[in-house]
N, C-alpha and C positions, 0 to 999 in steps of 0.2 A: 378664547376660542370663539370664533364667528358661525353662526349658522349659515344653512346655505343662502335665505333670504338676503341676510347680513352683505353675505357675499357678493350678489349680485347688486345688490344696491349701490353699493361702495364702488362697484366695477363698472354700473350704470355710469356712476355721475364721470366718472373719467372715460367714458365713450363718446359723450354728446359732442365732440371738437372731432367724430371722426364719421365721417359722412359714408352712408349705405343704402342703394337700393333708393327708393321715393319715400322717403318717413315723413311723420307729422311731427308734432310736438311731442316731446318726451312726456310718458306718464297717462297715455292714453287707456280706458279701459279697453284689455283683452283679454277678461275670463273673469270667474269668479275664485274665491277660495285663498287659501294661505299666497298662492303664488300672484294672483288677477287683482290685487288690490287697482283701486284707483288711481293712487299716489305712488308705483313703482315707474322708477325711471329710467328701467331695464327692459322694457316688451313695448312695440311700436308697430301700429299698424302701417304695413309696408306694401307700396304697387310695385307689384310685381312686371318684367319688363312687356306680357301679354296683356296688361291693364287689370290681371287679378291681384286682390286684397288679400293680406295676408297680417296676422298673428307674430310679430318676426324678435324674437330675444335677440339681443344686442347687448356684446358681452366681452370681458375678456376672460384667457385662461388665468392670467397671471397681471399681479400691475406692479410685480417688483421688476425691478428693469436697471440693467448692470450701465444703457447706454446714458449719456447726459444731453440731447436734444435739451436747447437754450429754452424751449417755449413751451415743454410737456410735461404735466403733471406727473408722472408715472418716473421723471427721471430720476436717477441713483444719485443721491445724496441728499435729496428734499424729504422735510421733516413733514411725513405726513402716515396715513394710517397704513395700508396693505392689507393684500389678499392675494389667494392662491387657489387654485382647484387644481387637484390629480385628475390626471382624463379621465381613469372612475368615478369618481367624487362625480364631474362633473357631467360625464356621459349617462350616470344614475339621474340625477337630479331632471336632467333637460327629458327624459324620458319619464319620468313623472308628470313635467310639466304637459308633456305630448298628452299622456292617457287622460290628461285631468281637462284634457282641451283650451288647454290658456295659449300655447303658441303651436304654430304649423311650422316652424324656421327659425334659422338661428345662421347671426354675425357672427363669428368667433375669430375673435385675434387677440395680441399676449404682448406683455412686457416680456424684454430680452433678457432672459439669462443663463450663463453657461453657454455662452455665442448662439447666431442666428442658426445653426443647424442643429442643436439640440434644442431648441425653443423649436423648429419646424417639426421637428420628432414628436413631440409631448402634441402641436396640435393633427397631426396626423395620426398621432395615435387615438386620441379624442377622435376624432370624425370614423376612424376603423371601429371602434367599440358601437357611435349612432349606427353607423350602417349593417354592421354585422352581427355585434350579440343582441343591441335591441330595433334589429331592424327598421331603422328607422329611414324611409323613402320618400321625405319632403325635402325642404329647400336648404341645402347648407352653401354658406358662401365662409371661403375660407381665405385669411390673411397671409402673404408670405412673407417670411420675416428676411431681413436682409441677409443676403449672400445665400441664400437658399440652395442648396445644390442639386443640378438635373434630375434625379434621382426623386430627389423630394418633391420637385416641382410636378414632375411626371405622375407621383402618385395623387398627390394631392388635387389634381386636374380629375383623378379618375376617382374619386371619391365628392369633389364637390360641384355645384351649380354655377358656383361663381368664383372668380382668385381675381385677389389684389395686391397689389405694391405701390405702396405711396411713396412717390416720389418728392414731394413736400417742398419742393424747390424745383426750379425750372432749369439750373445747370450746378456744374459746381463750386462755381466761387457764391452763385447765393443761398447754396446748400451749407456752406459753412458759415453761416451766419446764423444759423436757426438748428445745426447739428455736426457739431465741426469733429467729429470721426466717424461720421459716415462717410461712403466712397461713393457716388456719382452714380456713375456706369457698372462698376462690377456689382455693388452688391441691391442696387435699386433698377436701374434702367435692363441690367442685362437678364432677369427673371422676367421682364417685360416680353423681351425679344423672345427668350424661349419658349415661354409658354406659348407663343403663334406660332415658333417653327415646329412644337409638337402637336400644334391643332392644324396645323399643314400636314405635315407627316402620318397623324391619326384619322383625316380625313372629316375634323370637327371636334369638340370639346364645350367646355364651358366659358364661358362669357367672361370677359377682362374686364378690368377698372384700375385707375389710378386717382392721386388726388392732390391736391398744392394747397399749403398755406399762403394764404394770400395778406400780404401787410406786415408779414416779418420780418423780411429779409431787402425792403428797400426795391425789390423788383419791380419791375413795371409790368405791364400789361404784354404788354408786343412782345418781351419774353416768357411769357407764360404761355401765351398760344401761340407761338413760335413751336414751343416744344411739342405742347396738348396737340398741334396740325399734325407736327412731323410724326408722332407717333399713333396719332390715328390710322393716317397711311401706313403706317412700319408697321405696327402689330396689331390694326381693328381694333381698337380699345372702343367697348360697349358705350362706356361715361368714365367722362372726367372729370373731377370732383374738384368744388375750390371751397376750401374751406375760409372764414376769414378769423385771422387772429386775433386770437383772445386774448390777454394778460393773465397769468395765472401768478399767486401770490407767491414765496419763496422760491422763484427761478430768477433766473439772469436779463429776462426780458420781462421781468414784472412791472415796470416802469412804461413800457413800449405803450402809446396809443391801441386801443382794438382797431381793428379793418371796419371799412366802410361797408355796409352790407350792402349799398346801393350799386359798388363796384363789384363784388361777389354777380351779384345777381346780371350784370355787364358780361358779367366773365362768362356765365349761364348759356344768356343770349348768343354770346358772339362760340360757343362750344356749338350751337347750336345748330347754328349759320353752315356751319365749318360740317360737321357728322349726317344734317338732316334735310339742309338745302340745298347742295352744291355747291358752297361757297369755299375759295381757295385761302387759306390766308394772307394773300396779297389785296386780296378787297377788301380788308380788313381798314375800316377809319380808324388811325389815331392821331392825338395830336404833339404837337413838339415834343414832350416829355416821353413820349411813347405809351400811353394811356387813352383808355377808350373813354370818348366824352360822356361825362355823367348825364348831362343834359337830355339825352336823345341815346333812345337804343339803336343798338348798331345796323339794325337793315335799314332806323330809316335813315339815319348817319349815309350809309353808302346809297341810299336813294336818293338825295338831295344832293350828293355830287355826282350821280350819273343818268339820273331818269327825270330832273325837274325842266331838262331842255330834249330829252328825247324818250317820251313817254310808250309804253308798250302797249301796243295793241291787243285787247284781252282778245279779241273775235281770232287772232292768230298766232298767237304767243304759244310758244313752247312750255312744256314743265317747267324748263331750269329758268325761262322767260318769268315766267307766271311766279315762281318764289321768290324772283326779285322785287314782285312788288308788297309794300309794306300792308300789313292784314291778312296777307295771303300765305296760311303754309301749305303743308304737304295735302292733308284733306281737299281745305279750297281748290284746291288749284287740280286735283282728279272732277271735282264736284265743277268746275267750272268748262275741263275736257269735256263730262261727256254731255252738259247742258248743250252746247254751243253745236255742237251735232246737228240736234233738232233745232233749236233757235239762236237767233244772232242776239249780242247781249250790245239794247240799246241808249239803255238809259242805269241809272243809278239806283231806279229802281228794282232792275232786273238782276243785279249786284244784292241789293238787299233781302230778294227771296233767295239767294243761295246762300246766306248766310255772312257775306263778306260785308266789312264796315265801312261802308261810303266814303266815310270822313277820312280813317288813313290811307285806302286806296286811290283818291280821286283828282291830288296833285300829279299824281303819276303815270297814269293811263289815256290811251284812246279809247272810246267807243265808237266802234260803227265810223271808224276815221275822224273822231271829233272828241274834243279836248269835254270833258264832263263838268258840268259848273261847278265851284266851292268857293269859299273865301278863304280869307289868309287867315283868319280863324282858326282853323282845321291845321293850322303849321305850328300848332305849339309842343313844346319838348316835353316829348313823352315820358314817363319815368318806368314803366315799367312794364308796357305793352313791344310785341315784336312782329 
């Protein structure tokens, strides 16, 4: 028999392949006491989407799991440990942790079993016990398990802060490659859709997310934000998550290479482009393969094939203008509106007291109708700046 620490531990280490919220590294201090150890890899300091910090357990209910996903530890027939929590068990436990002040919030999602609507049950019944018997009024972000039914989806909106469904793949011939009995559309894509025709309907709700393994399934880029676009527009998804593939030891793709995290971090960018710049995914650079160049992040990729012969004028540039130059995001580019009121921005230096980085902005732009000096220098491939 496993104590409840036991438990969380154990459910810790099979979370970190599932992306929530802005975390750090797993095993961060959040508290003192039997629960706050240093070396738990279950509580993660988490930014919250108003830029507040937060205390956030990250957990499952359950890691016994009926489905066989090629690439998940949790799957059914892999010889490994287990663990379980009753929603009291576990609605007790996480309420001690609150009074004891180790975390403010809590991930909760579960291995499937006894299909995805009695697994939706068990965690709906969990989040009704935080909110009701021990009144609990922080942050719960709650997982929907496949084929989720309106019903549950509905409830589960009105009990948490946040809902997700990972979609894990970008369609479904390369969803069977990494979980060849799951269904696509009905039981991942279509809890997508509805959760925004009931935040339509309710007049507001809780915030969406989905997520993709990335490097399992042989996919490329161009289909993974192909999808990540279309369903930003369809359902306002908050974040898109990409995870990059891990190998885990007795599954079917234990053998598989891991993901590049440099492409992960591509994928980031160009989510990025797409949700916070204005960017369509048709300005999306890729190349032959259909992959974004590792070389060069993707704004300045699409700057160097549309703004290296016809540069924007910052003294007159619009918003959506003004984002397409590289250095420059959402902040700069208000920070650069309301300078330009009072003064004309004439030189490189007048760039540098507001913050913007010379160096990537200054192949791109006009000042004051004149091309800004740099060398070619300043054109080297960036690796991780946008």
């Amino acid at each position: 028999m496993m104590d409840i620490e036991q438990k969380l531990a154990l459910a810790g280490q099979m979370m970190n392949v599932e992306p929530a919220e802005e975390v750090n590294a797993v095993g961060q201090q959040a508290g003192r006491g039997e629960f706050g150890r240093l070396d738990v890899p279950y509580i993660h300091h988490a930014i919250m989407p108003g830029g507040k910090r937060i205390a956030l357990l990250k957990t499952l209910l359950s890691s016994v799991c009926e489905r066989d996903c090629y690439y998940c530890g949790c799957r059914a027939g892999r010889d490994c440990q287990r663990m379980a929590f009753s929603p009291d068990e576990f609605a007790r436990a996480f309420d001690e942790m609150v009074r004891r002040r180790v975390v403010e919030g809590v991930f909760l999602s579960s291995g499937v079993t006894g299909g995805g609507v009695h697994t939706q049950d068990r965690l709906i019944a969990t989040a009704e016990l935080l909110r009701g018997k021990y009144a609990f009024q922080g942050y719960i972000h709650l997982k929907m398990m496949p084929g989720a039914e309106t019903d549950q989806i509905a409830r589960a909106m009105q009990l948490a802060n946040r809902v997700s469904i990972n979609l894990e793949a970008p369609n479904t011939e390369r969803l069977s490659r990494l979980a060849p009995h799951k269904v696509f559309f009905e039981e991942l894509e279509r809890p997508l859709h509805e959760v925004n025709r009931l935040r339509r309907l309710h007049g507001g709700g809780p915030s969406l997310t989905t997520q993709f393994v990335v490097g399992g399934a042989d996919e490329t880029d161009r289909e993974l934000l192909l999808t990540a676009s279309r369903l930003i527009r369809q359902t306002r998804l908050a974040r898109v998550y990409f995870s990059s593939f891990t190998p885990v030891l007795h599954t079917p793709l234990e053998n598989r290479p891991p993901g590049n995290p440099l492409r992960e971090h591509r994928l980031y960018q160009s989510d990025f482009l797409l949700r916070q710049y204005g960017f369509s995914f048709d300005e999306l650079v890729f190349d032959a393969a259909g992959n974004l160049p590792l070389g060069a992040d993707p704004k300045l990729a699409w700057a160097r094939a549309h703004l290296a012969h016809a540069p924007v004028e910052l003294n007159k540039a619009n918003r959506v203008q003004l984002l397409r130059v590289p250095g420059i995001g959402p902040k700069l580019a208000d920070v650069i509106l309301r300078q330009r009121r009072h003064n004309k921005l004439r030189d490189l230096a007048d760039l540098r007291k507001l913050g913007v980085p010379p160096g990537r902005a200054a192949p791109f732009i006009l000042l004051d109708g004149k091309r800004p000096p740099y060398q070619l220098s300043l054109w080297p491939d960036t690796q991780w700046s946008i």
